[in-house]
C-alpha positions in Angstrom: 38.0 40.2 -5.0 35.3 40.2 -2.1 33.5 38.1 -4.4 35.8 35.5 -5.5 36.6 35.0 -2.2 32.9 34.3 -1.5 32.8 31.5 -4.3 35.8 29.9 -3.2 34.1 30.0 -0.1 30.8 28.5 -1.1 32.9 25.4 -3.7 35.3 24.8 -0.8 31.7 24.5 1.7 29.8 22.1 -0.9 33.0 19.5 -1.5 33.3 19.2 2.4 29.2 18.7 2.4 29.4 15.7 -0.4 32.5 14.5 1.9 30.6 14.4 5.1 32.6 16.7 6.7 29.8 19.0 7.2 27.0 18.6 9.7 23.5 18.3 7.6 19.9 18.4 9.4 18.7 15.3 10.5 16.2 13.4 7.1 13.0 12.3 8.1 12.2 9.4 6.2 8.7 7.9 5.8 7.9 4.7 4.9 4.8 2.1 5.0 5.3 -1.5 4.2 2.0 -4.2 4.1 2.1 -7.8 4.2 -1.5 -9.5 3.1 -2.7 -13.2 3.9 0.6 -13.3 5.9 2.9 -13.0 2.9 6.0 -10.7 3.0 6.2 -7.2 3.6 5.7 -5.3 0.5 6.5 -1.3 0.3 3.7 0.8 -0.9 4.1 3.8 -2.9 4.9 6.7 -0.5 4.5 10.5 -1.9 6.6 12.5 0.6 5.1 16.2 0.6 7.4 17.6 2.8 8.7 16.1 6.5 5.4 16.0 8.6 2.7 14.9 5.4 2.9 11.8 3.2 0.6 9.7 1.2 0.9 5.8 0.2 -1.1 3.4 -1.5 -1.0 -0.3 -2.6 -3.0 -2.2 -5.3 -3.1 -6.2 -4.6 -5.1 -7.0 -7.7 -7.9 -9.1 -6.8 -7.8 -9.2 -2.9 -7.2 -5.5 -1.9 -6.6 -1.9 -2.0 -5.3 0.4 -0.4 -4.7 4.2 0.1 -4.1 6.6 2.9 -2.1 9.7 4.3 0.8 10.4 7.2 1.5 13.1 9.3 3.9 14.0 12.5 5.4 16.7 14.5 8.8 16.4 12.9 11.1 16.4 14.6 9.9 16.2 17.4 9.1 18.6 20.3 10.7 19.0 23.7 7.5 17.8 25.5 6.2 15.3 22.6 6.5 13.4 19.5 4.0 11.9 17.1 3.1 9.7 14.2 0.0 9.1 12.6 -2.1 7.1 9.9 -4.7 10.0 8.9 -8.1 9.6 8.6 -8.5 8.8 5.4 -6.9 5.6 5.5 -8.9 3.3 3.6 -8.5 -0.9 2.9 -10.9 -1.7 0.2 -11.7 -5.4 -0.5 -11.8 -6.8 -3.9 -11.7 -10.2 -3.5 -14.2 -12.0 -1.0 -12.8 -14.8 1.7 -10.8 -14.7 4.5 -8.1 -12.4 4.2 -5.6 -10.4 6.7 -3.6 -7.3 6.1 -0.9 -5.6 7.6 0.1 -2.4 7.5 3.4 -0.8 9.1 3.9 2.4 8.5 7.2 4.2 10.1 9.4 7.6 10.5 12.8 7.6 11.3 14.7 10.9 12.3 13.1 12.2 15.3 15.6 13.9 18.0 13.2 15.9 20.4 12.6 14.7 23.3 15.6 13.8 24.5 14.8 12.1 27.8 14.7 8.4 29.1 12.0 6.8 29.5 9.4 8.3 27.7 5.8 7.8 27.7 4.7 5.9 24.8 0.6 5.7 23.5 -1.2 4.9 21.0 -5.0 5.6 20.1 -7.4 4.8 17.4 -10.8 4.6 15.7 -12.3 2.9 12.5 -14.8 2.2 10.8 -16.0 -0.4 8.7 -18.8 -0.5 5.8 -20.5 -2.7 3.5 -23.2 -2.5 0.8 -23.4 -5.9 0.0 -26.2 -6.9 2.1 -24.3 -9.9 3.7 -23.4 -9.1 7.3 -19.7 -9.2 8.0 -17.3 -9.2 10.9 -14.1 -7.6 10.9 -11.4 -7.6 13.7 -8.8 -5.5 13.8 -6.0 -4.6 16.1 -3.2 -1.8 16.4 0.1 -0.7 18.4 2.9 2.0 18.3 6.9 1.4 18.6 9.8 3.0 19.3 13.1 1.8 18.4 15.4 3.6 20.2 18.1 3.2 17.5 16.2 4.9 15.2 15.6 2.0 12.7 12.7 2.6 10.6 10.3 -0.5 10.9 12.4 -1.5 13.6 10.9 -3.4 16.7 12.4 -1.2 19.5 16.4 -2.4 19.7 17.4 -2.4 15.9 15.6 -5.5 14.7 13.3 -5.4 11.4 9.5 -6.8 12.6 8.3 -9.6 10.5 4.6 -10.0 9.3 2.7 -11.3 12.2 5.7 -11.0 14.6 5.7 -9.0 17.7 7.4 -6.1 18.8 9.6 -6.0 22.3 7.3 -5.4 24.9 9.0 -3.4 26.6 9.4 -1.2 23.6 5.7 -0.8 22.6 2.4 -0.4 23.6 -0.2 -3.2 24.9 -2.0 -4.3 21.5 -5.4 -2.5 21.0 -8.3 -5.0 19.3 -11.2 -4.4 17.9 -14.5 -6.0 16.4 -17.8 -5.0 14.3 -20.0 -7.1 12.5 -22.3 -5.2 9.5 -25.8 -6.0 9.6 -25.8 -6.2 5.8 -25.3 -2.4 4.6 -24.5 0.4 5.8 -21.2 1.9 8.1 -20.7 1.1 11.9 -17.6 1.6 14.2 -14.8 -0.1 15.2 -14.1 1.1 18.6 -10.5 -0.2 20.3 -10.2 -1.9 24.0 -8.3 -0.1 25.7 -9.1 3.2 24.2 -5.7 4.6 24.7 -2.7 2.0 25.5 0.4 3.3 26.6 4.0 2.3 28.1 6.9 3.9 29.6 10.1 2.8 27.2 13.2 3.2 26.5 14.5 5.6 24.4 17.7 7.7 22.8 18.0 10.1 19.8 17.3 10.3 17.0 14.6 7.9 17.3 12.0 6.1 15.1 8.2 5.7 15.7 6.2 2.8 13.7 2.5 2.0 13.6 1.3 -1.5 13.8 -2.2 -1.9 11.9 -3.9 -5.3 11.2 -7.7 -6.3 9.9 -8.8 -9.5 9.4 -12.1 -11.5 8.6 -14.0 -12.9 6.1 -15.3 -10.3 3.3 -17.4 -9.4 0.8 -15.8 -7.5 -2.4 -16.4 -3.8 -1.8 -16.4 -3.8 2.0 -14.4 -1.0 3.3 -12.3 -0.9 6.9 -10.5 2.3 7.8 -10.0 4.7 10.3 -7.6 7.1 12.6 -4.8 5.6 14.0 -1.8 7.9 16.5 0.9 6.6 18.4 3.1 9.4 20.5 6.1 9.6 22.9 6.3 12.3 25.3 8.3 13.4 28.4 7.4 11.6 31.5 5.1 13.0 33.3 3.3 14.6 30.1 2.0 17.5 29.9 -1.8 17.6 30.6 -3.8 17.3 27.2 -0.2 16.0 25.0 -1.5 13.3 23.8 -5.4 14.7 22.7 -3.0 17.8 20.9 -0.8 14.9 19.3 -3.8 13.1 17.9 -5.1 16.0 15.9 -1.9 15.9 13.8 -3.9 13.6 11.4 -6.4 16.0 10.7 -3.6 18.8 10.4 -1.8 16.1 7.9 -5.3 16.4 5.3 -5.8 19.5 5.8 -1.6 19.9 4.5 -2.5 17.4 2.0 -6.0 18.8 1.1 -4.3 22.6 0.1 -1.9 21.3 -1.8 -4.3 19.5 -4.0 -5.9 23.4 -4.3 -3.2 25.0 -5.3 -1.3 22.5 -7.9 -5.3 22.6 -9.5 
């Protein structure tokens, strides 16, 4: 009888669930979206490990390709929140010319923290290398949202950003640009002004963080631009050290990423 009752139980718990009568835990959803040479936004293929790791990759025959990994602190913490383009983010050129690409990448869901305003920042560093022997300059430039209604890709108040567009500024961080030229071969660094941009905004839960990446110039097929990117929220005043904790997540994210690969060998 005990056990009857305890089915009945369970059916009667799963047709309130599919009726959305029953609370279910906030879904992180990750999602990366890249426009090149201006065009629209096209959604590149995202392999969702698990809430805080991803992958993505896009193949633009003939101009570009390009691969790299996510990771956060889903959902959130009191103190902090963070989102991150990993370190193996690479944009491989396979077309020469001038050529500009876009990459958004985004995670909706996050509930911690709770207050208003938070402290918004973003930091990054790239690199860029060539083996052609013809020297090259790249620029590139990079920001971090929040839309404090949670839309993914949104650009702070519920609005979808465009290719080239601008977020609200009072929603996002100052834009951080950078430069390098190759003297023919070899790798140097991209290395962002200011190093760390940040902004008090607005903000409610659950909320979603985006990353805003760009590099543009005038390449040779094979050259490769890439690098760290982290954009994080935390309480105001943070914590002392938040934000260097919050960009290590993207090393956390390969590491995730890296044993996975191990163990389904």
């Amino acid at each position: 009888m005990k056990m009857c009752r305890r089915y009945l139980f369970l059916a009667a718990l799963a047709c309130l669930s599919m009726a959305g009568l029953v609370p279910t835990k906030a879904r992180a959803g990750f999602a990366v979206e890249i426009s090149i040479d201006g065009g629209a936004f096209v959604a590149a293929s995202v392999v969702t490990l698990d809430s805080q790791d991803a992958t993505y990759s896009l193949v633009a025959p003939g101009v570009v390709t390009i691969s790299g990994s996510l990771a956060s602190n889903f959902p959130g913490a009191p103190t902090g929140a963070g989102l991150s383009l990993a370190n193996n983010t690479h944009v491989t050129f396979t077309g020469g010319g001038f050529h500009t690409v876009e990459i958004i990448s985004s995670q909706d869901g996050f509930t911690a923290p709770t207050s208003s305003p938070l402290q918004l920042s973003s930091s990054g560093g790239g690199t860029l290398q060539s083996t052609s022997g013809t020297p090259v300059t790249v620029t590139s430039t990079y920001s971090g949202v929040l839309d404090q209604t949670g839309l993914l890709f949104g650009n702070g108040n519920g609005v979808l950003l465009t290719p080239g567009g601008s977020p609200l500024p009072g929603s996002s961080t100052a834009v951080q640009n950078a430069s390098g030229t190759t003297s023919g071969t070899g790798t140097i660094s991209l290395v962002y002004s200011p190093d760390v941009a940040g902004k008090l905004v607005p903000s409610s839960t659950p909320f979603a963080l985006t990353n805003i990446l760009t590099f543009s110039g005038t390449v040779v097929v094979g050259e490769i631009a890439g690098g760290s990117y982290t954009t994080t929220a935390a309480t105001v005043p943070g914590p002392a050290g938040l934000v260097l904790s919050l960009i290590g997540i993207p090393s956390l994210g390969i590491g995730a990423w890296l044993r996975r690969r191990q163990q389904s060998v």
